[in-house]
C-alpha positions as CSV (number, residue, x, y, z in Angstrom):
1,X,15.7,-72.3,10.7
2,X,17.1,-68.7,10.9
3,X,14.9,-66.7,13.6
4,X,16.8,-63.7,12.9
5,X,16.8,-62.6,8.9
6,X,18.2,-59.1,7.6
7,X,16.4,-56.6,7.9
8,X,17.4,-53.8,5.1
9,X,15.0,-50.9,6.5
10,X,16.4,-51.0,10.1
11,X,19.1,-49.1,11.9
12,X,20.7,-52.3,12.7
13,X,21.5,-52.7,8.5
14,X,22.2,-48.7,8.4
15,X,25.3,-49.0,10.7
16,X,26.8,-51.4,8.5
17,X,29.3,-49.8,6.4
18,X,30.5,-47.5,9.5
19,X,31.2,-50.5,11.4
20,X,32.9,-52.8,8.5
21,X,34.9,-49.7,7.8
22,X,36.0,-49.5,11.6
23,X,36.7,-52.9,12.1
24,X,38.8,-52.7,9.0
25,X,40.7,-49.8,10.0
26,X,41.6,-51.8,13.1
27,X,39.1,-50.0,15.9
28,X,39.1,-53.0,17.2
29,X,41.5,-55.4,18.2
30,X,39.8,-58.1,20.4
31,X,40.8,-61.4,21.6
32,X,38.9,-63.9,23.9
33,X,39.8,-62.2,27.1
34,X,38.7,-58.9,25.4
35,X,35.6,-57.3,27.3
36,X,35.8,-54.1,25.6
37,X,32.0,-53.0,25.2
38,X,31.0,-52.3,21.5
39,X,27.2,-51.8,22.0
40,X,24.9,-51.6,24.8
41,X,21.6,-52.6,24.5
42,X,19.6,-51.4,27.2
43,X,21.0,-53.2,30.5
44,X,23.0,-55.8,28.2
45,X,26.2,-55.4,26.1
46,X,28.2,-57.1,23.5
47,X,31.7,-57.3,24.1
48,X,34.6,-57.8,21.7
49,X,34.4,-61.1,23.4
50,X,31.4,-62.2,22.7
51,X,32.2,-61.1,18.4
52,X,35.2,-63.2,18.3
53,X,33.0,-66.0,20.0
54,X,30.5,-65.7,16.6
55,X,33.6,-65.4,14.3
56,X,34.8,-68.4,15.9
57,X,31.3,-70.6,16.4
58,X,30.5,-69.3,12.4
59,X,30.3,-71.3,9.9
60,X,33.3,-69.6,7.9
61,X,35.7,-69.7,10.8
62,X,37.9,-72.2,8.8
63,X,38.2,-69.8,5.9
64,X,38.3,-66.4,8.4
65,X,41.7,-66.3,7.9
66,X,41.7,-66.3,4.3
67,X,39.7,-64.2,3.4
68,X,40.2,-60.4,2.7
69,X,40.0,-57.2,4.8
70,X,37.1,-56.5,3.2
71,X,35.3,-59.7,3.6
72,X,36.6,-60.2,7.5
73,X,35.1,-56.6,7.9
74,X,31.6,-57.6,6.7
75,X,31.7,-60.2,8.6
76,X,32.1,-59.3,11.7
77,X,30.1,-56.8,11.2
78,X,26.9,-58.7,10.2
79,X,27.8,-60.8,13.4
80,X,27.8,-57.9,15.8
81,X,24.4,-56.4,14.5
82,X,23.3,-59.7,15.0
83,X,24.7,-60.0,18.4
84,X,22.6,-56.9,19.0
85,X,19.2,-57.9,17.6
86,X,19.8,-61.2,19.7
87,X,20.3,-58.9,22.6
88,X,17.2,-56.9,21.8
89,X,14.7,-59.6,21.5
90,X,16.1,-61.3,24.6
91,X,15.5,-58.2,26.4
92,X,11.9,-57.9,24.9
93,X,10.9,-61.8,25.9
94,X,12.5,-60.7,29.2
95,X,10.0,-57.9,29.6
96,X,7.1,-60.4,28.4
97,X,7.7,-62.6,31.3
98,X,8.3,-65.5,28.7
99,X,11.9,-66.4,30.9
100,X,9.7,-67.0,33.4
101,X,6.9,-69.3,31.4
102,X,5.8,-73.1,32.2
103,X,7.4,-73.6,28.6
104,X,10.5,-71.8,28.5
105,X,11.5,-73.1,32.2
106,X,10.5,-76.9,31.0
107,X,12.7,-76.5,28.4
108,X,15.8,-75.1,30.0
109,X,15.3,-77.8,33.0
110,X,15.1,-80.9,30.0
111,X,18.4,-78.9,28.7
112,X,20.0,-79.4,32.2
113,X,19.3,-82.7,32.9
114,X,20.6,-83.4,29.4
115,X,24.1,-81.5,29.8
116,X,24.3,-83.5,32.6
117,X,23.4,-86.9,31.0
118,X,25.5,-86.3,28.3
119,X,28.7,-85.5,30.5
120,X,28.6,-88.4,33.0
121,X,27.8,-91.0,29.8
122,X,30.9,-89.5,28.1
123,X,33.2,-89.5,31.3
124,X,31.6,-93.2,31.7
125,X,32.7,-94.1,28.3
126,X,36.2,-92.6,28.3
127,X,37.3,-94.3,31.4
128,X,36.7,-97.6,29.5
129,X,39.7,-99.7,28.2
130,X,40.5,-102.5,26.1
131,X,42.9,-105.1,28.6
132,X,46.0,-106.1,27.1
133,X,45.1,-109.8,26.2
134,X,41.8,-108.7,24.3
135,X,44.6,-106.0,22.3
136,X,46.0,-109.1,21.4
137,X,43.6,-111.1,20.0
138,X,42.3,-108.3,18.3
139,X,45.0,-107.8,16.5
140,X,45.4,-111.0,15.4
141,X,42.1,-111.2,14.3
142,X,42.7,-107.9,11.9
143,X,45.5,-110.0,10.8
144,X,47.7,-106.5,10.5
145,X,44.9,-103.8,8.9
146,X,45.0,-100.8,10.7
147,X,41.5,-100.0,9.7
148,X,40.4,-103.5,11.0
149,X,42.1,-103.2,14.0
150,X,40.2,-99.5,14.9
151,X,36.9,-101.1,13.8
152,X,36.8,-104.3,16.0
153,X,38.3,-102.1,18.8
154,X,35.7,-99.5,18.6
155,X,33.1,-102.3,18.0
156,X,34.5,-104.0,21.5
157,X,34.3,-100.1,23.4
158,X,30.9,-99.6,22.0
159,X,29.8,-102.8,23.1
160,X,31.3,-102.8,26.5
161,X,29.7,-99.0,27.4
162,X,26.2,-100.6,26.0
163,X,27.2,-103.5,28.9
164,X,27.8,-101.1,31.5
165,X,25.3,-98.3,30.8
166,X,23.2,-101.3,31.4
167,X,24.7,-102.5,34.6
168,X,25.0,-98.4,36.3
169,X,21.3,-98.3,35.5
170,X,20.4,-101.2,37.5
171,X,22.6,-100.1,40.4
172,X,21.3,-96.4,40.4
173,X,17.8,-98.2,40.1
174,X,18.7,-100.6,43.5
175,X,20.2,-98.1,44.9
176,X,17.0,-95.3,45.3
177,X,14.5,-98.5,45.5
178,X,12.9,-98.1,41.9
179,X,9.7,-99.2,41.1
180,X,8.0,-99.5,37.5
181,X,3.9,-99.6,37.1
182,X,3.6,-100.6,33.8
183,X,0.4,-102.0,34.2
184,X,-0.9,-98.8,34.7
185,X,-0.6,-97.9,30.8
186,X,-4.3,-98.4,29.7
187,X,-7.3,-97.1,28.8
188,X,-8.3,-94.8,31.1
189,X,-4.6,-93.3,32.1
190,X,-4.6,-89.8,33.1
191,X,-1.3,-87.1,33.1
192,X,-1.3,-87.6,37.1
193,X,-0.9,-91.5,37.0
194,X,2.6,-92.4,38.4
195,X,4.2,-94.9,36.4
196,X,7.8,-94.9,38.1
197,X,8.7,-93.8,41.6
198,X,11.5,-94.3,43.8
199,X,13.5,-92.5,46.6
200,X,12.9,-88.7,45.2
201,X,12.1,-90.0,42.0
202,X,8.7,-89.6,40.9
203,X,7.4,-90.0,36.7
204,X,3.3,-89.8,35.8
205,X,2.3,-90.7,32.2
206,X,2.0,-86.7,31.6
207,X,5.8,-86.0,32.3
208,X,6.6,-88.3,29.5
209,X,3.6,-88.1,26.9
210,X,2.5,-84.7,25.8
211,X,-1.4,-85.2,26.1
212,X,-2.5,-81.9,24.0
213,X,-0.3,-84.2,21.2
214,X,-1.8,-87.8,22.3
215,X,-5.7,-87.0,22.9
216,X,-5.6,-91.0,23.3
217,X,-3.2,-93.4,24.6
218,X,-0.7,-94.5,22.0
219,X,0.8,-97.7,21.4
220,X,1.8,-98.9,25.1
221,X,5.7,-99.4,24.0
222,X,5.8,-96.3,22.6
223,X,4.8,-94.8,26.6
224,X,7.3,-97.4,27.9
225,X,10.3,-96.6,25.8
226,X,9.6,-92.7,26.8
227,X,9.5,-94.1,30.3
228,X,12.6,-95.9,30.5
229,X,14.2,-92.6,28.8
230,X,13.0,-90.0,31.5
231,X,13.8,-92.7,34.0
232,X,17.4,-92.9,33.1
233,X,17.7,-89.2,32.2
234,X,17.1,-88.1,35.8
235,X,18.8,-91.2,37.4
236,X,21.9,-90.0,36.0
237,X,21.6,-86.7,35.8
238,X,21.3,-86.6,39.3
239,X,24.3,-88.6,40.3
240,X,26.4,-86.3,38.2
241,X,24.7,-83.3,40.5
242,X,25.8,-85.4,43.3
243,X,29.0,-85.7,41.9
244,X,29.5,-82.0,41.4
245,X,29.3,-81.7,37.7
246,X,28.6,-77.6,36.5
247,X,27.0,-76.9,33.3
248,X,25.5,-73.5,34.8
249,X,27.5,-71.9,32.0
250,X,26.0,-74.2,29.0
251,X,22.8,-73.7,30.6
252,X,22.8,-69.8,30.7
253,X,24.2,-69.4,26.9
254,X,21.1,-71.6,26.2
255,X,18.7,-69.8,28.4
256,X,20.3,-66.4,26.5
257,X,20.1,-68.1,23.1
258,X,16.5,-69.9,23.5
259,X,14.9,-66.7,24.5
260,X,14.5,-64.4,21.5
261,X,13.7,-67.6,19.5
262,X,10.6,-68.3,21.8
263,X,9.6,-64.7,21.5
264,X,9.7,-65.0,17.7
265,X,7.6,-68.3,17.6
266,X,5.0,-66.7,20.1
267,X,5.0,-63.2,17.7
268,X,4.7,-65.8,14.7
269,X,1.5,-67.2,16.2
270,X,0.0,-63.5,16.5
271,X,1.3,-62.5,13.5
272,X,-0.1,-65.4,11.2
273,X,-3.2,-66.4,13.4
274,X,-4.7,-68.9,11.5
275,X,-5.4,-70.2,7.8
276,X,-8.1,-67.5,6.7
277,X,-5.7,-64.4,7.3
278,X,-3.1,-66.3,4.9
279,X,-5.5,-66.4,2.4
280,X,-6.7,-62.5,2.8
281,X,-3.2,-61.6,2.8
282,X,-3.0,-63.7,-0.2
283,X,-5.6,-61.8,-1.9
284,X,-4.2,-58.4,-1.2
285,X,-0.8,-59.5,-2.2
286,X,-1.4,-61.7,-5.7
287,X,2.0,-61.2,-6.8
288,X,3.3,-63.7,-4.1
289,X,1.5,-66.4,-6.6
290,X,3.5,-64.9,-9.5
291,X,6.6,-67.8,-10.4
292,X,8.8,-65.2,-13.0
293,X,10.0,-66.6,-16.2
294,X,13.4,-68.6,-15.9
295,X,15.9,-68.2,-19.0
296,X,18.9,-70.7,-20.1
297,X,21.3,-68.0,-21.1
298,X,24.2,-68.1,-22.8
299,X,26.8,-65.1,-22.6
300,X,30.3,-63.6,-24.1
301,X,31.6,-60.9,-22.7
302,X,34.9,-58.9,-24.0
303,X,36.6,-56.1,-22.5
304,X,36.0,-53.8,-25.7
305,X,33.0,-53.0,-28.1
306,X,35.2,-53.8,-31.4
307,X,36.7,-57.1,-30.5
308,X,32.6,-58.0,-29.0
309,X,31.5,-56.4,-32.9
310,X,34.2,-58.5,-34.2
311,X,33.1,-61.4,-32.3
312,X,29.4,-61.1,-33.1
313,X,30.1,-61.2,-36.6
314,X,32.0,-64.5,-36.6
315,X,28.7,-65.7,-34.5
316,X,26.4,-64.7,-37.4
317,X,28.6,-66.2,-39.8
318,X,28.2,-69.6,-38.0
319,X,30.4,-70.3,-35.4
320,X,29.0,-71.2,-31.8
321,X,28.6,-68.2,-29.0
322,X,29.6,-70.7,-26.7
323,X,33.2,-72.3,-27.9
324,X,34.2,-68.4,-28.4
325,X,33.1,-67.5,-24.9
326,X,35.1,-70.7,-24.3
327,X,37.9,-69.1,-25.7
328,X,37.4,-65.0,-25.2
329,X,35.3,-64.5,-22.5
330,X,36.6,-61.7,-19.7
331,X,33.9,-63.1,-17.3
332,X,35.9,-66.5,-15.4
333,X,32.5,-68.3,-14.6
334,X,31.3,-68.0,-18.2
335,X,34.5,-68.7,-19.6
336,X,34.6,-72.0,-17.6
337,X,31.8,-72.7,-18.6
338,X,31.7,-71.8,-22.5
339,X,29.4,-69.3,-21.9
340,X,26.6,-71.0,-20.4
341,X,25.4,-68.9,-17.6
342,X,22.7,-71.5,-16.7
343,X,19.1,-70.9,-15.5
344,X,18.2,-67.5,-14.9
345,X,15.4,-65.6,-13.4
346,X,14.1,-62.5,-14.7
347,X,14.6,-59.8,-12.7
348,X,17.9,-61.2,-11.4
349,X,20.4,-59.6,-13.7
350,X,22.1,-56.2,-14.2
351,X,19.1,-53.9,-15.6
352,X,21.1,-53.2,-19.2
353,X,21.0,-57.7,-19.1
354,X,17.4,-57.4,-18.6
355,X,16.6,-55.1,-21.1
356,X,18.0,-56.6,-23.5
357,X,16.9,-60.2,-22.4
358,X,13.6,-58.9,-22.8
359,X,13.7,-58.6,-26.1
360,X,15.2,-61.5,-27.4
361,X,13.9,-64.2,-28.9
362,X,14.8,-68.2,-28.3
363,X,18.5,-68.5,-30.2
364,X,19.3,-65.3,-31.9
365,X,22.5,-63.4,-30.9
366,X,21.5,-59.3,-29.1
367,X,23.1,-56.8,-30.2
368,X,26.6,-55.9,-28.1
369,X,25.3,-54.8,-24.4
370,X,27.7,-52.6,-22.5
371,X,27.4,-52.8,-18.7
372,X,30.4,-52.1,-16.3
373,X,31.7,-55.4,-16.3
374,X,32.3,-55.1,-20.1
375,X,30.7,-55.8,-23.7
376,X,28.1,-58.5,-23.9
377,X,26.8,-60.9,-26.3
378,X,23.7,-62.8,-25.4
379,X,21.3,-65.9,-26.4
380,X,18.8,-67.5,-24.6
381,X,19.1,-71.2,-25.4
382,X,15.4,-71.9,-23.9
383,X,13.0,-70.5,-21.3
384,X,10.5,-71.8,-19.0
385,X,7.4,-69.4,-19.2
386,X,5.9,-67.3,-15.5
387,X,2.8,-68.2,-14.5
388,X,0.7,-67.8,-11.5
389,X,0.2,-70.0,-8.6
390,X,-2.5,-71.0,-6.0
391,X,-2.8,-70.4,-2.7
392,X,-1.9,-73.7,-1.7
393,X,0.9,-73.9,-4.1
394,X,2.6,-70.9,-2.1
395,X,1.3,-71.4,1.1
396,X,4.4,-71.1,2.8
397,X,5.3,-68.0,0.7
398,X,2.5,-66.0,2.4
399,X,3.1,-67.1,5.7
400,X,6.9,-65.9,5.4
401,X,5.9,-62.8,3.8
402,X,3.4,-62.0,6.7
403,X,6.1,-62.8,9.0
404,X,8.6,-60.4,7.3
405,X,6.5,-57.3,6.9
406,X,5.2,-57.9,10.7
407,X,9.2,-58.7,11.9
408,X,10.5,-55.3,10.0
409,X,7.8,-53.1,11.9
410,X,8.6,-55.2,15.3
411,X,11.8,-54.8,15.2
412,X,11.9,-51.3,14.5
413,X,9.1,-51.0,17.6
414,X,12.1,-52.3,19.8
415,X,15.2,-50.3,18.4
416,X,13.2,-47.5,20.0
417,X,12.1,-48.7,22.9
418,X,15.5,-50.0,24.3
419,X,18.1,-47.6,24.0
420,X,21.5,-48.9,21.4
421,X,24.2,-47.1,22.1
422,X,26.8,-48.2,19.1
423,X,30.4,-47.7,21.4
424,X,32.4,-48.9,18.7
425,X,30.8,-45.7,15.9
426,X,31.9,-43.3,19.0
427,X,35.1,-41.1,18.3
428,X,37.9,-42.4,19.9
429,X,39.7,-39.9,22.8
430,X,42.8,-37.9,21.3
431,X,41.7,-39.3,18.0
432,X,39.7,-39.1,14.7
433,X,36.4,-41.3,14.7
């Protein structure tokens, strides 16, 4: 889920053109040693850096290169004002005290241990080989298939880790003097009953079952398999400490990155408090229930009003919209697609396409339409009609809507609370900003 949206009323949306115009003209030339500061947000900053990092985590870093200036500039700048609201609301949480929470320090522990889980078990698995004489016979079994081959060699790897993921676990186990008490899962279990101890290793039924969830116990397995997981999380974990494995670094880009996410579920929970304030918001706001009409339109559009007059009047004579829009059409989708523009929601289009959608009726041709991307001829093939829905129909609707109107006003709250100083809008020295 996206925990930051765009927000169209706040300053972090007004300095976009000013940026994507300054990043075009080359204001910035950053690279992944770059720490030139391009905003500072309160007692934080976002370098050049840290916006190449986004370019390069986002999902259109493959195509980055290939796009236009134009489209690299928007980019980047919708990355940096989002560096900045992340910024913002980590500051915020900050001030709340939420980095220092029960909750937000549980989860950035589990995250630890499980960076460190994750790189012993892979260094584990790497150092794993097949010998020479089981090459061999693999081989010979795949009786020359590549693909074979690389199946039955990854199925003997896989196998093998499973064998001696088993057989570290029983020696870390020996080794700090582990003790399981599964008889202790029963009726009557509280979150203080130890089921597994061992030489500073300690795990009660509450570290691995989340009480508030499981009012009573559930199905004893269930509590063992969570067992045997926190067991061999920490084991592990621990001897990769030991063994001097860092993930301080993975650990802080969480911390930074968990933050303003917890301080947006915790402003959710305020903001939307319970079921009866959806459905008074609900009330006030009706038009949240309203579903618009959807039309299956149909489109020709020409480059000048006699050749669309011209066109129109071969339509009325008999021939099909859509195998002329096949053939004429100045718009690529609709010629593609002989004119068929799909379903369509009302409201969606260019106002003049409205308009005259409005008036149409189910199959007849509109009169020519000009708009700036040309002449247009329209039909609506079919439509499905609006109507209005329940409550619990658009339940989720409301609850986003609540959220949004709430979010726009926080968010402006904080833009002037924590001073944002935009570096990369200021003039340049000895030249023209």
């Amino acid at each position: 889920m996206n925990r930051f949206p765009f927000y169209p009323n706040s300053l972090l949306h007004r300095v976009s053109l000013a940026l994507g115009a300054l990043l075009l003209a080359g204001s910035l030339h950053a690279n992944a040693g770059n720490q030139q500061s391009l905003v500072t947000i309160g007692r934080l900053q976002v370098t050049a850096a840290d916006l190449e990092q986004a370019v390069a985590s986002s999902p259109f870093a493959t195509q980055f290169a290939a796009m236009d200036e134009d489209d690299q500039a928007s980019l980047r700048g919708d990355l940096l004002k989002r560096l900045v609201l992340s910024r913002l609301l980590r500051i915020e949480a900050e001030a709340q005290g939420l980095d220092r929470s029960p909750e937000f320090l549980e989860e950035v522990e589990n995250f630890r241990l499980g960076m460190l889980y994750r790189h012993y078990m892979d260094k584990l698995r790497e150092r794993l080989r097949v010998p020479d004489d089981e090459l061999l016979r693999l081989r010979k079994e795949s009786n020359g298939n590549s693909d074979v081959f690389t199946a039955l060699k990854s199925a003997y790897i896989s196998d093998r880790y499973r064998q001696v993921r088993l057989l570290t676990l029983q020696k870390l186990r020996d080794e700090r003097h582990v003790v399981l008490h599964e008889d202790r899962i029963k009726p009557g279990i509280t979150p203080d009953t130890v089921l597994m101890e061992g030489d500073g290793l300690r795990i009660t039924y509450g570290d691995v079952i989340e009480v508030a969830e499981y009012p009573k116990l559930p199905n004893p397995e269930y509590v063992k398999e969570q067992l045997y997981k926190r067991g061999e999380l920490l084991l592990i974990a621990d001897v990769a400490q030991k063994e001097g494995v860092d993930v301080s670094e993975r650990v802080e880009a969480f911390r930074n990155e968990r933050l303003p996410a917890l301080l947006i579920e915790h402003k959710e929970k305020e903001w939307v408090p319970d079921e009866a304030a959806m459905r008074a918001y609900f009330e006030a706001h009706p038009e949240l229930g309203h579903v618009v009409e959807r039309r299956h339109v149909g489109q020709l559009v020409t480059s000048s009003y006699a050749q669309a007059k011209a066109l129109r009047r071969r339509i009325e004579q008999g021939e099909s919209l859509f195998k002329l829009a096949g053939e004429y059409s100045i718009d690529p989708y609709g010629r593609s697609h002989n004119g068929d523009m799909g379903w369509v929601r009302q409201g969606s289009g260019m106002p003049q396409i409205e308009a005259a959608l409005a008036r149409l009726k189910d199959g007849e041709v509109s009169p020519i339409v000009k708009t700036p991307k040309g002449y247009h001829l329209l039909t609506i093939v079919e439509r499905r009609l609006g109507r209005m829905r329940p409550f619990e129909g658009v339940r989720d609707k409301v609850r986003q809507a609540m959220i949004s109107e709430k979010m726009k006003a926080f968010i402006g709250e904080l833009e002037q609370k924590y001073q944002i100083v935009w570096h990369v809008l200021k003039k340049p020295e000895g030249g023209e900003s």
